[in-house]
N, C-alpha and C positions, 0 to 999 in steps of 0.2 A: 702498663698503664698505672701511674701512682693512686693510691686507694685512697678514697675520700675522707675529710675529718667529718665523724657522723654528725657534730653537734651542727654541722652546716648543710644537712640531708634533712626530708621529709619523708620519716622511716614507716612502714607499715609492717604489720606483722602476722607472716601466715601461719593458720594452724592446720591441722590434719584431717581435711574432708575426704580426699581420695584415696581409697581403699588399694592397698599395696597390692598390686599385678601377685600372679603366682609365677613362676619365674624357673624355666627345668621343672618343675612339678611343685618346689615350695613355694612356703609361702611366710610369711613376719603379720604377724594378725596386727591390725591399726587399735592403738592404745585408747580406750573408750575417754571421749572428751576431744578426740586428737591433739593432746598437748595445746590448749586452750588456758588450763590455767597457768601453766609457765609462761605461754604467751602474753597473759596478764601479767604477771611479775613480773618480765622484762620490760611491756610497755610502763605500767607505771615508774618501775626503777629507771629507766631512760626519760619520762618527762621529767622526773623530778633531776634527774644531771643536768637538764635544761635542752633536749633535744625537744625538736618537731616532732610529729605524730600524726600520720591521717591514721583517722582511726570510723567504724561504721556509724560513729554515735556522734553528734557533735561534742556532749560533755561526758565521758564515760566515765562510770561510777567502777569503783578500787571492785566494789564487791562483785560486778558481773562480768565474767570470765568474757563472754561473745562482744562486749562493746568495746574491745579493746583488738581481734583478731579478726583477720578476713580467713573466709576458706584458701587452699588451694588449689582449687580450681582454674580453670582458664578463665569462669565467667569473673571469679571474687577476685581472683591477679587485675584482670581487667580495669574494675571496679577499683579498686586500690588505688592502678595508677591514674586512674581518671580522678581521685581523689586529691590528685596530687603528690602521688608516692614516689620519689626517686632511688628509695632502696629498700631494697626487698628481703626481712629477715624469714630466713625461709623455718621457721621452727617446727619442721614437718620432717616423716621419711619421704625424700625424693627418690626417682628411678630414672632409669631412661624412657626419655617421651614424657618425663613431666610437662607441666605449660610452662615450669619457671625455666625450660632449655629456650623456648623464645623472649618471654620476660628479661631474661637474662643482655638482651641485645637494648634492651628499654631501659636499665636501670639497674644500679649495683646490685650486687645480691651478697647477703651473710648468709653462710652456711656451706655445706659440700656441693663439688659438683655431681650432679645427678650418674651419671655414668658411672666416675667413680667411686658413690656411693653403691650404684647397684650391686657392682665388682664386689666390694669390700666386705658386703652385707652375706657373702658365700663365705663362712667362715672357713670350710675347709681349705677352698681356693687360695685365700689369701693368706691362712698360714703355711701352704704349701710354700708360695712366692715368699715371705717373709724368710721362711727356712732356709730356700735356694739361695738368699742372698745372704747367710749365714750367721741370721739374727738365731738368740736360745729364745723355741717353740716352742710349745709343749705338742709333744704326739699328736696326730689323729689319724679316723681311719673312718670312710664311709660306711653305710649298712644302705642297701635297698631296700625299703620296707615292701616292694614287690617282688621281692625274690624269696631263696628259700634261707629263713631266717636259722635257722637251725644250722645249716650248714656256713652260715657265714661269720655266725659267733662264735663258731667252735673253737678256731684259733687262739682265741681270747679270754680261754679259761685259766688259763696260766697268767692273763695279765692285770688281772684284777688286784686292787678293786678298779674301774672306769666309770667315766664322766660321761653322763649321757645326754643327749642336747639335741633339739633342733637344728637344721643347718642352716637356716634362717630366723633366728629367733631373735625375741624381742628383751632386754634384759635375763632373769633368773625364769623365765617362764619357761615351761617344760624340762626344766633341768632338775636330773636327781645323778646320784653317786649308785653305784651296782657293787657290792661287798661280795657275792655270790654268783656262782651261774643263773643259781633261780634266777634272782634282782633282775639281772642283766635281760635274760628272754623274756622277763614280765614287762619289765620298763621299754625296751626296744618296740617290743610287741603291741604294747599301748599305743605309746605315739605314731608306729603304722598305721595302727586300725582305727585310728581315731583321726587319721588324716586332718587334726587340726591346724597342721607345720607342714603337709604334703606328706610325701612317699618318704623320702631322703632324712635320716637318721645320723645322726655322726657320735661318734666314739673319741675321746679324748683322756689321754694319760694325766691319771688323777696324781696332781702335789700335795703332799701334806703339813706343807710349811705355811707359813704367815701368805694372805693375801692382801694386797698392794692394788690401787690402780693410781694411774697417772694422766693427769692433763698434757694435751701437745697442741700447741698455739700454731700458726702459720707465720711466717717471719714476718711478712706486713703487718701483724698483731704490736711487733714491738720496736719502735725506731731503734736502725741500725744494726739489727737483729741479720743475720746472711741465711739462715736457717731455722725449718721448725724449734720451739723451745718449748721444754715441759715446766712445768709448774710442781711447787714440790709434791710428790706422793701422799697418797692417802690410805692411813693403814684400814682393813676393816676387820671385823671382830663379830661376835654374837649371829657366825653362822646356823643354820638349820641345815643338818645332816651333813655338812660341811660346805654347803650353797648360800652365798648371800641372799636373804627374803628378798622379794620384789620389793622396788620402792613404793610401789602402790601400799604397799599391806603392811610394812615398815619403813620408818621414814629413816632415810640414810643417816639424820643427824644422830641419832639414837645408835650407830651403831658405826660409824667411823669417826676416825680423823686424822686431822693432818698431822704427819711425821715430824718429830723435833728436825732440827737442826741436827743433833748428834748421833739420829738415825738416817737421816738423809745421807749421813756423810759415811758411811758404812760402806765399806768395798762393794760389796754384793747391790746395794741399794743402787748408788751408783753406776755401777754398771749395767743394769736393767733399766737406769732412765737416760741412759746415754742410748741403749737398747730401742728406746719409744723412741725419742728425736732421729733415731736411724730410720727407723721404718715410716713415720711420718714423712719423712722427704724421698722417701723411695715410696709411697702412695700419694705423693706429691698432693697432700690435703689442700684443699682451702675455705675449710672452716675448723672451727674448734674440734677435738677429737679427743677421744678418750680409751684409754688401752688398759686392762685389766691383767695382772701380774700374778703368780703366786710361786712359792721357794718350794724346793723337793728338801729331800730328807737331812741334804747336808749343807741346805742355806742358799742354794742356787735359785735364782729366778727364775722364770719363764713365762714368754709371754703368752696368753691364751684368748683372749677376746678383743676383737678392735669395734671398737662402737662411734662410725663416723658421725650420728648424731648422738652427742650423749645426751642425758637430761639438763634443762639448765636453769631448772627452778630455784625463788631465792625467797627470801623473807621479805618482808615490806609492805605488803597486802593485808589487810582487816585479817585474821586469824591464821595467817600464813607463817609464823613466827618460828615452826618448826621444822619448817620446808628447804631446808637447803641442800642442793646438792652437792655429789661429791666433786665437782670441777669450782662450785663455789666455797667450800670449804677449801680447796688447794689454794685459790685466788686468796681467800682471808690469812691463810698462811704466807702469802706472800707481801701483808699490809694492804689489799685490795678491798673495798668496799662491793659488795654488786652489785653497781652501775659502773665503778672503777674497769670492773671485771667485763660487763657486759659494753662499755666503751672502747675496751682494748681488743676483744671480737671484732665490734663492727670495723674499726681499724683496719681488718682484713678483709673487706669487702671487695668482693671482684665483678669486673663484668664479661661477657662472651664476648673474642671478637674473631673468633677461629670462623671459616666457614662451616656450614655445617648443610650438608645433603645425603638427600633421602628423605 
């Protein structure tokens, strides 16, 4: 089914009302606001491109984040499209059994599909399957926070220092680096017993090289395009204990940017963004996505975190001026404005038309 030109769609825009399932035992805690103000900055950056908009307000003001978003909910989906909505930017984490798997039969949708976002969002999973199809991974290794943790780190005193994370985690949250055996059974042991991420713990082979993340579009994003396409790389810089800060608590613009030209074109660069556009069309995306990259000791990449919803907050908004994120800082490197940016998205707007039972 060819994807619609958005500026001829009556787009609405959901944010994050519904608390992420816990899922095997974890769990991706919902980001306080649920991505309400990016949802602002996308709606206002789209009226001003000259798109439609059902929006909850008749005339929604730049400065209030909610008169621009519906929940996602089944009731606010509803609601939306009663409003007139014919595509639905879903600017939320979806799962399987979101309301947007039926919405989706109603009216285009931007963003991932739900299932395979649930998939995606198991990081250890999905870089197992990235590996097997014989992309460069970086290492992992589960931990049971129900079992006996002593015994199950022990292997892993030789391979320090390691990356310690959530296996459903939400950007840099709950992530710290282990230098030591101590580090490692304190940090482990925490986020067991603190059951804020679930049971499940993941271990991950720490690079000490430059870290990268890249944009990866859907090919309906760009006429003529046969294939996902990345957007050029984004260096970052001005890590904490070698973990990029939350964007919450620093603002990405402050601490990355986009790659020249003369670094893009770097063997090794290259080949880790040829690396993203592989694994994008082997998780056969269809929304925007975002894959996070970093080099080992002798300049090699590896890819280590796939984020099927990334952030997609932009400038434009009354004090928003510093808000950009890192897939809109790749688009500015590409000559994209954010509405450029957020028009060549919606571009990729799909709708269900698979059966679907049960």
């Amino acid at each position: 089914m060819t994807p619609p030109d958005p500026t001829e769609q009556t787009i609405a825009i959901l944010y994050q009302a519904l608390e992420p399932p816990v899922i095997d035992g974890a769990r991706k805690e919902a980001k306080p606001g649920g991505y309400s103000d990016s949802g602002a900055d996308i709606g206002v950056a789209l009226l001003a491109a000259g798109c439609t908009l059902a929006t909850p307000v008749a005339d929604p003001d730049p400065t209030r984040v909610f008169d621009w978003v519906w929940p996602d909910t089944e009731q606010g989906i509803a609601a939306a499209l009663e409003a007139g909505a014919t595509l639905l930017w879903t600017n939320t984490v979806v799962f399987e059994g979101h309301p947007i798997e039926q919405a989706s039969r109603k009216a285009w949708i931007v963003g991932p599909d739900p299932q395979a976002m649930q998939a995606i969002d198991d990081k250890a999973a999905t870089n197992a399957r990235l590996l097997a199809a014989g992309l460069p991974v970086a290492q992992s290794w589960l931990i049971d926070g129900d079992g006996d943790l002593d015994a199950q780190l022990a292997p892993f005193a030789n391979r320090l220092p390691l990356v310690v994370k959530p296996l459903r985690g939400r950007g840099s949250q709950g992530v710290s680096v282990a230098r030591t055996t101590e580090q490692l059974a304190a940090q482990v042991r925490d986020l067991a017993e603190s059951r804020r991420f679930g049971a499940a713990t993941m271990l991950e082979q720490f690079l000490p090289g430059q870290e990268i993340t890249i944009t990866v579009m859907p090919a309906a994003c760009r006429e003529g395009a046969a294939s996902p396409f990345a957007l050029p790389p984004v260096r970052r810089f001005d890590q904490h204990g070698d973990i990029a800060p939350y964007n919450g608590d620093v603002p990405v613009s402050r601490n990355s940017a986009a790659m020249t030209p003369e670094e893009c074109a770097d063997p090794a660069v290259t080949a880790v963004t040829a690396a993203c556009e592989q694994a994008a069309a082997l998780l056969e995306i269809r929304g925007t996505m975002r894959i996070d990259c970093r080099a080992d000791a002798e300049g090699r990449y590896f890819l280590f975190d796939v984020n099927a919803k990334p952030n997609l907050t932009g400038s434009g908004r009354p004090g928003r001026e510093d808000e950009d994120s890192l897939s809109t800082i790749a688009a500015a490197a590409c000559g994209w404005t954010y509405s450029d940016f957020l028009l060549a998205a919606a571009r990729g707007a799909w709708r269900e038309t698979r059966d679907q039972q049960g």
